[in-house]
C-alpha positions in Angstrom: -10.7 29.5 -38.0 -8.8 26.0 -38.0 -5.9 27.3 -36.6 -7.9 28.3 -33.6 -9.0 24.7 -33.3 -5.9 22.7 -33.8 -4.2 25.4 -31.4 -6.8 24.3 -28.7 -6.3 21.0 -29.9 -3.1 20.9 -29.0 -3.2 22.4 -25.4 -5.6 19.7 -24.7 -3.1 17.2 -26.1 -0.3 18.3 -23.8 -2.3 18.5 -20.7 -3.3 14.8 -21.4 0.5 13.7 -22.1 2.2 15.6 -20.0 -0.2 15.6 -16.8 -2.1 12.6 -16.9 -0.1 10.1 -18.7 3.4 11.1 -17.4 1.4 10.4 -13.7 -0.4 7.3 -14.5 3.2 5.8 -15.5 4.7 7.0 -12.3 2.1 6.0 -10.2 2.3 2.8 -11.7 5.7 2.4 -11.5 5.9 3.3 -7.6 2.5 0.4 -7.1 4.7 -2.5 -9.1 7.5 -1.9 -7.1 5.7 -1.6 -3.8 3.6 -5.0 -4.6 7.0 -7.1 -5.6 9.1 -5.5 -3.0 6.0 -6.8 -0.2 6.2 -9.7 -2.0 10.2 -10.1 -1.9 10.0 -9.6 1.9 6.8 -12.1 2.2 9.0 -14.9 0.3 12.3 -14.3 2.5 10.5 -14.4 5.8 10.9 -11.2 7.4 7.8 -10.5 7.2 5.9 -12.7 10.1 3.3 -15.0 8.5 -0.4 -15.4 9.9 0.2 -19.2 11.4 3.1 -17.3 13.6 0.7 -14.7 14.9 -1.8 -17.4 15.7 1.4 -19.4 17.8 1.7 -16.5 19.5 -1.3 -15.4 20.7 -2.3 -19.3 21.2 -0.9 -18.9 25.1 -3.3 -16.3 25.9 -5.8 -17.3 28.6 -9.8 -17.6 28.0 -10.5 -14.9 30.7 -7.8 -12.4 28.8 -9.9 -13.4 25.6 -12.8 -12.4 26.6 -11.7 -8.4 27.4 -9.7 -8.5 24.1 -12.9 -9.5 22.0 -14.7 -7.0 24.0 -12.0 -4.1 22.8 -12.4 -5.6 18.8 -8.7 -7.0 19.4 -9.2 -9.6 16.3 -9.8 -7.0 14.0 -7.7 -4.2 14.9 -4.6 -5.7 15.4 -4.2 -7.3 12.0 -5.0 -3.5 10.8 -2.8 -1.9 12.5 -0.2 -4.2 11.8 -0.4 -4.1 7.9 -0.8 0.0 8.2 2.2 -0.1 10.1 3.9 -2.2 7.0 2.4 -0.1 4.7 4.1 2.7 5.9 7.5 1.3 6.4 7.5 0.4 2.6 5.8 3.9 1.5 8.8 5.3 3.4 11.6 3.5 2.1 10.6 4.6 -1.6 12.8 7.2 -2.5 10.5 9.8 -4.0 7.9 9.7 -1.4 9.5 9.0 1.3 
């Protein structure tokens, strides 16, 4: 009757080490390399800042303005721009990219 039990018992046991566990460390692995690696590039200045944006788009007349806050410009922009960094550093990790 035990044997049934600890033979259960141990199925269980190595679907939680091997499956879960073994994934939560790799997926953990791949996020603290992602974050230091964005924060790596942040600190070395490739990465354009916010206050360099801002400069940028500063030149932009009001009339211009007023269509691109019409189209959501302020909000989308910034969104596709850290998707688009996102996926550059998704892609340069070598097991999922």
């Amino acid at each position: 009757m035990y044997g049934i039990l600890i033979s259960a018992f141990n199925v269980v046991l190595a679907f939680v080490v091997r499956s879960i566990i073994g994934r939560f460390f790799a997926y953990f692995v791949m996020y603290f390399i992602t974050t230091e690696f964005v924060a790596v590039l942040q600190s070395s200045g490739i990465l354009p800042s916010a206050s360099s944006l801002a400069g940028a788009f500063g030149n932009i007349g009001t009339d211009v303005w007023y269509f691109m806050d019409l189209c959501a410009f302020s909000y989308g922009v910034p969104l596709l721009i850290s998707a688009y960094v996102s996926r550059f550093i998704i892609r340069r990790i070598p097991v999922i990219g």
